[in-house]
C-alpha positions in Angstrom: -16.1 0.3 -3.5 -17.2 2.5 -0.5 -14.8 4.2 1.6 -13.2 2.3 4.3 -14.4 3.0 8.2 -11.9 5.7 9.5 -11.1 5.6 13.1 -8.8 6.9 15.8 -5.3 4.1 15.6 -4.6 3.3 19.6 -1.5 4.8 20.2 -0.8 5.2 24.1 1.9 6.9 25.2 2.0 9.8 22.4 -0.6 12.3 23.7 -2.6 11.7 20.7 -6.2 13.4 21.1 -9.4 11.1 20.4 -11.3 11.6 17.8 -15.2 12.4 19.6 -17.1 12.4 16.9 -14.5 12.0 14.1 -12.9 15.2 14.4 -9.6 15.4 13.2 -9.4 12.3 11.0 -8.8 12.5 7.5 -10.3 11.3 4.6 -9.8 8.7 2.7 -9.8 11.1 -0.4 -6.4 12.1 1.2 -4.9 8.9 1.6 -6.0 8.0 -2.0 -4.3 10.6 -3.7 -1.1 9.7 -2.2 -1.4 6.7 -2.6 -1.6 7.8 -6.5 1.3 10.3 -6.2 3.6 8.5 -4.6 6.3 7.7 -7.0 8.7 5.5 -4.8 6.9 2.9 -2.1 7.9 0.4 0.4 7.0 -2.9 0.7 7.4 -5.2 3.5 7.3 -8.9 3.7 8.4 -11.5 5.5 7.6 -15.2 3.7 8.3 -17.2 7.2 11.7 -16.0 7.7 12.5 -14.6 11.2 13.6 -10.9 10.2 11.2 -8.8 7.2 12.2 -7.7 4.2 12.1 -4.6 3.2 12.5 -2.9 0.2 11.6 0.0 -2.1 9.4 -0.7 -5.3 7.6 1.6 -8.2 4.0 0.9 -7.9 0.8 2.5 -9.0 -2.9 2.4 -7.3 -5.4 1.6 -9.2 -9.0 0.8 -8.5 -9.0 0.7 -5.1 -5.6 -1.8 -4.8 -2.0 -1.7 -5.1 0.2 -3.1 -8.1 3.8 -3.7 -8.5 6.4 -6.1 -11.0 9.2 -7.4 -9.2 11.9 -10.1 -10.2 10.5 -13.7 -10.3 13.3 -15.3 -8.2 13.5 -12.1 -6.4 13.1 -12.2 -2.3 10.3 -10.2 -2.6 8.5 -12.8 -4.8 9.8 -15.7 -2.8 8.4 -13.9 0.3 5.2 -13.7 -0.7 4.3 -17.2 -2.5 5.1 -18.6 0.7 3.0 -15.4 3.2 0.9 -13.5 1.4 0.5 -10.8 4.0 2.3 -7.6 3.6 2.9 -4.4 4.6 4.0 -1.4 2.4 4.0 2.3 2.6 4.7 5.8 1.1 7.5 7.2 0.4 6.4 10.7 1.4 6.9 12.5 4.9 3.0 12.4 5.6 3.1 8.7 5.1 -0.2 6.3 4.3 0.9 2.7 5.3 -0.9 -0.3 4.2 -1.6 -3.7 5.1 -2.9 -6.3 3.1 -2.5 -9.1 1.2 -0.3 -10.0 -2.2 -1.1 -12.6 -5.1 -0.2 -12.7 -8.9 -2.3 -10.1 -11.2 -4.2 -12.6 -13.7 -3.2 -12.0 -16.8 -6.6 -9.9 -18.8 -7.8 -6.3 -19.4 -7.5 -5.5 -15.8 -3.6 -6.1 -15.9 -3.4 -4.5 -19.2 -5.0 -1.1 -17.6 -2.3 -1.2 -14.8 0.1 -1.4 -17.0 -0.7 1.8 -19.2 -0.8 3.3 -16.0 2.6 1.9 -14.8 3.9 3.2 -18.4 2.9 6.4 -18.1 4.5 6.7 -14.6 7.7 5.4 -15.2 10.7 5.6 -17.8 10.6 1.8 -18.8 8.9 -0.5 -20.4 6.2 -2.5 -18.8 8.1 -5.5 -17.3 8.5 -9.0 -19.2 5.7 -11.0 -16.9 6.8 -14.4 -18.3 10.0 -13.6 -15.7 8.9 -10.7 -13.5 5.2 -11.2 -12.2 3.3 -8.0 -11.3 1.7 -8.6 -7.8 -1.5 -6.8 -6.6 -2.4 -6.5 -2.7 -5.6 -6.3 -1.6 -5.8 -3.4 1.3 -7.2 -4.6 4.8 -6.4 -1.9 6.9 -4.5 1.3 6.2 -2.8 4.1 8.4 -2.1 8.2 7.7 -0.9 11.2 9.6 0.3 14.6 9.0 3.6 15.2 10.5 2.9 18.8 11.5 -0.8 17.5 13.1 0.8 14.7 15.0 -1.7 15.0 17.6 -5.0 15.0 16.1 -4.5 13.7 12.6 -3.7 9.8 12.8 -6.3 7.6 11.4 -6.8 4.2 10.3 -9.2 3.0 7.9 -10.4 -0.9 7.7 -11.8 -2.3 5.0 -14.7 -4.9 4.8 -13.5 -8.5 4.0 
């Protein structure tokens, strides 16, 4: 997959400097890797209720999308069977934040690969998927910015449909 198009977020009101020419954005090599790193993420959902839901999740990045195993009758899962879309970010203080969209992992090699990854990250076992699905979201758009380069380092990156 190519990189996504990087581009200057609108963001009135915060004296944030344009990016003529592309200075100042950052890579998506950048957002990758902590996106990779991250140990602890977010993820946001909201399944048709009036308020989101917000919780924290383990997760791992892995060719390009997002994977996670949550409980089966959990909110979480209830959330997104009924709206897909999401939101979820890092838990680190120069933060990438993602939106996208969430479905079951098919079961197959794929899933198998994200597993040995999600093994190797954390101290558990990979979960039971007959009660807790593992759920991959399929990036749309995605945000960064570098605390201490508030000014000139936001960027967003879309990717194609």
């Amino acid at each position: 997959m190519d990189d996504p198009a990087a581009s200057r977020p609108f963001m009135p009101g915060y004296g944030i400097a344009r990016a003529a020419g592309g200075a100042g954005l950052l890579p998506w090599s950048w957002a990758e890797a902590r996106l990779v790193q991250s140990y602890r993420y977010w993820i946001i959902s909201t399944g048709g209720r009036p308020y989101p839901h917000a919780m924290p999740v383990w997760g791992v990045w892995f060719e390009s999308e997002f994977w996670f195993s949550t409980g089966g009758q959990s909110r979480k899962t209830r959330n997104l069977l009924a709206d897909p879309r999401c939101t979820l970010h890092t838990d680190t203080v120069d933060p990438v934040v993602l939106e996208g969209t969430a479905a079951v992992a098919p079961q197959g090699a794929r899933l198998d690969q994200v597993l040995d990854h999600y093994k190797a990250k954390y101290p558990m076992e990979p979960p039971d998927l007959a009660e807790n699905p593992v759920f991959v979201v399929t990036p749309h758009r995605a945000f960064g910015l570098v605390e201490a380069e508030f000014t000139t380092s936001p960027t967003r990156w879309q990717f194609e449909p």
